[in-house]
C-alpha positions in Angstrom: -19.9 -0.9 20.6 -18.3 1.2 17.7 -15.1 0.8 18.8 -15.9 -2.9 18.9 -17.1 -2.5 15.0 -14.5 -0.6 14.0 -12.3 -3.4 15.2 -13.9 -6.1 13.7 -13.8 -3.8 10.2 -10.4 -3.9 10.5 -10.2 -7.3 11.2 -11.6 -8.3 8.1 -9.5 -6.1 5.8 -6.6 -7.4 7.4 -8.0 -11.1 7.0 -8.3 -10.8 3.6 -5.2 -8.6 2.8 -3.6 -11.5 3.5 -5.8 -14.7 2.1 -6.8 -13.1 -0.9 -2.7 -12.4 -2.1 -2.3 -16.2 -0.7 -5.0 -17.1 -2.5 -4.1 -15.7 -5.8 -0.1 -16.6 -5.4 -1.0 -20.0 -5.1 -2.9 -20.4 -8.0 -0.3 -18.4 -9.9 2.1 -21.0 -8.8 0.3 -24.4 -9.5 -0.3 -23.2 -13.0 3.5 -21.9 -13.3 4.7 -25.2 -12.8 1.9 -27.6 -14.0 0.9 -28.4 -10.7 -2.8 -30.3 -11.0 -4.5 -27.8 -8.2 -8.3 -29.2 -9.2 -6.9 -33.2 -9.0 -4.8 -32.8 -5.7 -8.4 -31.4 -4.2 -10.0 -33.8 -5.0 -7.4 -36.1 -3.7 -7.7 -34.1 -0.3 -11.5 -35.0 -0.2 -11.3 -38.0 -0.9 -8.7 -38.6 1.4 -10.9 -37.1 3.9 -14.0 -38.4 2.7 -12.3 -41.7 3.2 -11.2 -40.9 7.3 -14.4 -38.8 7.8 -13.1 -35.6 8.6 -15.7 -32.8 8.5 -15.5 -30.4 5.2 -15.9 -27.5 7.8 -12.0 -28.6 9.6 -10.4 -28.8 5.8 -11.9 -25.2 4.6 -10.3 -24.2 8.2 -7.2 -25.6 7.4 -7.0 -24.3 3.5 -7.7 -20.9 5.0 -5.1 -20.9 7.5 -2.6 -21.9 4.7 -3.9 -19.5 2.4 -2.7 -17.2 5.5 0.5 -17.8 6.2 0.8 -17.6 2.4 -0.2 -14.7 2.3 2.2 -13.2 5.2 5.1 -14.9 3.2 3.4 -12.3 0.3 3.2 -9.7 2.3 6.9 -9.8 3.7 7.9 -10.0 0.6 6.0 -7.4 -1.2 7.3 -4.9 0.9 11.2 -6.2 0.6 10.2 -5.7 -3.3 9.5 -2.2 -2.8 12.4 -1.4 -0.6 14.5 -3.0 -3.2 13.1 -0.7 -6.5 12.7 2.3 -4.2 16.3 2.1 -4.2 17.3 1.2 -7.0 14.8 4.2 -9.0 14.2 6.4 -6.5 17.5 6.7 -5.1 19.9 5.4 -7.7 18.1 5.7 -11.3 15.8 8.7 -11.1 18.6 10.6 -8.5 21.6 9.7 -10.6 19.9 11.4 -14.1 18.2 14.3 -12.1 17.1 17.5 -13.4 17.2 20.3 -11.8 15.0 22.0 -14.0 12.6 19.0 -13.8 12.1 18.3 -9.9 14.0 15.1 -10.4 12.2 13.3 -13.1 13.8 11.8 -16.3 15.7 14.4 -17.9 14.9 15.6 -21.6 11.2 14.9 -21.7 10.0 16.3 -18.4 12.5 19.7 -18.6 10.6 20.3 -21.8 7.1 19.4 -20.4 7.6 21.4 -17.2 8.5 24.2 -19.3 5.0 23.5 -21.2 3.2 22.8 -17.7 4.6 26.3 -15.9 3.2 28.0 -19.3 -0.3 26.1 -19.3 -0.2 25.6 -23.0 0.2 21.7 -23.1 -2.0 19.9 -19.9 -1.2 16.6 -21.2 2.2 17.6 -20.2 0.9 17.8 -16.3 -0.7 14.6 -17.0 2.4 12.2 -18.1 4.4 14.1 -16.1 2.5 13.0 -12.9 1.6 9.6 -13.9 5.5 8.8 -14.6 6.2 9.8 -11.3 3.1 7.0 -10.3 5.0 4.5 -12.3 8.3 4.9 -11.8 9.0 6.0 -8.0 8.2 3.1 -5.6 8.0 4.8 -2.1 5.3 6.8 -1.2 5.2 10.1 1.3 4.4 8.8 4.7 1.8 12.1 4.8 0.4 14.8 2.6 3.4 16.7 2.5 1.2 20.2 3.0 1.0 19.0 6.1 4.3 19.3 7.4 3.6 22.2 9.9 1.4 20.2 11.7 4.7 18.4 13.3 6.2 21.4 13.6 3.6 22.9 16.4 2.8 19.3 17.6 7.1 18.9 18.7 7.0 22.2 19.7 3.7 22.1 22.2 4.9 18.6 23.4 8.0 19.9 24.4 6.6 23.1 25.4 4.6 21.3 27.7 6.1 18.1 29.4 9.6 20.0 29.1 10.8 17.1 26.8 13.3 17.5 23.6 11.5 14.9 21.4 13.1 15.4 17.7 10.7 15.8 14.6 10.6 11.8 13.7 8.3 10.3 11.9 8.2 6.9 13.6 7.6 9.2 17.1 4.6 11.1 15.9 3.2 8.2 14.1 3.3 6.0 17.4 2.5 8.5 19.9 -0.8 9.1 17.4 -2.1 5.6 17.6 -1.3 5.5 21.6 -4.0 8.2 21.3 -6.5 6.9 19.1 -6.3 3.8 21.3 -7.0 5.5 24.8 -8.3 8.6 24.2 -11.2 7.7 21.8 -10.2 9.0 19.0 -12.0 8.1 15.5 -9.9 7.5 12.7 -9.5 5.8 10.0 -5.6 5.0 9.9 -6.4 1.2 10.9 -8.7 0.6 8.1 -6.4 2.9 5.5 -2.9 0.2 7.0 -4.8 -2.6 6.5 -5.6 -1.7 2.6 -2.4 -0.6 1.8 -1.1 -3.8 2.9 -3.5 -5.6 0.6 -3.0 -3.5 -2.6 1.2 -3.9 -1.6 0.8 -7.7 -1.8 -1.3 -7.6 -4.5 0.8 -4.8 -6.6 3.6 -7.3 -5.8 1.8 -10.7 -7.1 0.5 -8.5 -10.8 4.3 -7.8 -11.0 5.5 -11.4 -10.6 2.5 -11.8 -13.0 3.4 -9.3 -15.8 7.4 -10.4 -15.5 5.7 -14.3 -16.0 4.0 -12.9 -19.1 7.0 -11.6 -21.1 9.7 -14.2 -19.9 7.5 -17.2 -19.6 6.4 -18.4 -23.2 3.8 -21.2 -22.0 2.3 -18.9 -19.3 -1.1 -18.1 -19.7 -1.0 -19.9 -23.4 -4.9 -20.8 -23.4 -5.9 -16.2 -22.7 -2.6 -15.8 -25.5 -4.2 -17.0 -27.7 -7.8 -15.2 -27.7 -6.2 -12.1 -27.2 -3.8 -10.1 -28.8 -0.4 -10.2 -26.9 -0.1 -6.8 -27.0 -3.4 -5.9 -25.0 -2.9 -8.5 -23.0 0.2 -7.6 -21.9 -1.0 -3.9 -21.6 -3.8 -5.2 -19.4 -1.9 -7.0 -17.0 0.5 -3.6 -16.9 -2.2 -1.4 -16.1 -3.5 -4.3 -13.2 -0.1 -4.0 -11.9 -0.1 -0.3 -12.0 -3.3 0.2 -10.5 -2.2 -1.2 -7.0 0.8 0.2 -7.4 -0.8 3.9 -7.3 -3.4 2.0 -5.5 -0.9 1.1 -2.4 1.3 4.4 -2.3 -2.3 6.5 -1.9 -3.2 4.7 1.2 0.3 4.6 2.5 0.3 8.1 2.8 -3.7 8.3 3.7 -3.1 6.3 6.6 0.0 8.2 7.7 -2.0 11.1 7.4 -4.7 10.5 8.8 -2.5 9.8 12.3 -0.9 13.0 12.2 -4.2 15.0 11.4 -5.9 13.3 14.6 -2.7 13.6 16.9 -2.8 17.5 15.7 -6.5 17.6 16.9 -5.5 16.0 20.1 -2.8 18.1 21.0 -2.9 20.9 19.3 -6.4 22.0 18.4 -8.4 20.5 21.1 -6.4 22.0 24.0 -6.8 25.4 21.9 -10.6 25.4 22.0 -10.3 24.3 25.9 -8.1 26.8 26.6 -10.8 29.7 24.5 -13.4 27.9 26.6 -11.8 28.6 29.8 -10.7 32.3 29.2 -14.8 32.7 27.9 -15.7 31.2 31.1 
């Protein structure tokens, strides 16, 4: 029965990590290009007012648009973050490295690292961490602490079943969910994919939004003019960013969360067994 929940959970974060961004790009778009959304729904009830179709087959049929919307979003969110990972995390940020600086924008950070590794400026720490939020688009697939874990999981697998499986990501990450799905384990990898995919699209469509903002005059003209441009356009920045950092957390949760079960499988349960039987 809680496996059966635990399905339906994810079910339902999936669901609407994809109607929701379908839901919202749509609207985006009628009111990009002047496109009556309220009259051409009314002209869809009438229309089936008119032929008698039940209310319950068109909210059906809107949803299942809204859904292959939102795939079309979520395809192409994550096209959009291949495309700036590479062009700032392996052309911009890589091509103006520091090596004093880790790798982050050169003058600035080499000074603030300086100030971080002395403790006399925190705020240092603070900018420098958040520009690394902003401006690198691909997230670590797992908590990066957590590297040995794959070292003893390779090494007991191949240990074991006299294999030569090589330290890949994409292995460990699909041999963990072959586990969680037949040997019962509870995790919450599903639940953390299924968000991450919703704050992607959704990081994607605030983007589209903010770029509409500062190219598009007429966009938005009726909020424009109740609120200062500036704070506007700061609000919808900090929206965007907030999926952004949003997105990359449970990118790397969910890898996580894989590779700690997987290590429990593997590594740690067959330890305690093997304590249990030398007790015994």
């Amino acid at each position: 029965m809680e496996k059966w929940l635990e399905k339906i959970k994810y079910w339902s974060y999936d669901t609407l990590g994809l109607i929701l961004p379908g839901t919202l790009f749509t609207v985006m778009l009628c009111y990009t290009f002047d496109l009556e959304l309220s009259i051409s729904l009314k002209k869809l009830f009438d229309f089936m007012k008119d032929h008698k179709v039940e209310k319950g087959w068109l909210f059906l049929g809107i949803c299942i648009c809204l859904y292959l919307v939102g795939n079309v979003i979520k395809i192409a969110s994550q096209i959009f973050y291949d495309f700036f990972s590479s062009l700032f995390d392996k052309w911009i940020l890589k091509k103006y490295e520091c090596k004093e600086s880790g790798g982050i924008i050169k003058c600035f950070l080499c000074f603030s690292r300086k100030i971080v590794e002395e403790e006399k400026w925190p705020v240092a720490k603070f900018l420098r961490d958040y520009l690394r939020y902003i401006f690198y688009f691909k997230a670590p697939k797992y908590f990066p602490e957590n590297q040995f874990m794959i070292e003893e999981i390779i090494e007991k697998i191949n240990k074991e079943k006299k294999t030569s499986l090589k330290k890949e990501w994409y292995s460990i990450y699909k041999i963990s969910k072959f586990y969680e799905d037949n040997e019962n384990i509870k995790s919450l990898s599903s639940t953390f994919l299924a968000k991450y995919t919703l704050y992607r699209s959704l990081s994607f469509i605030f983007f589209i939004n903010f770029c509409l903002l500062v190219f598009k005059d007429d966009y938005l003209t009726e909020v424009k003019m109740k609120i200062p441009t500036g704070i506007f356009l700061l609000m919808m920045f900090i929206s965007w960013l907030t999926f952004h950092i949003k997105y990359k957390k449970y990118y790397s949760l969910c890898g996580n969360e894989t590779l700690v079960g997987l290590y429990y499988k593997i590594v740690l349960k067959s330890e305690v067994k093997k304590n249990e039987i030398i007790i015994y």
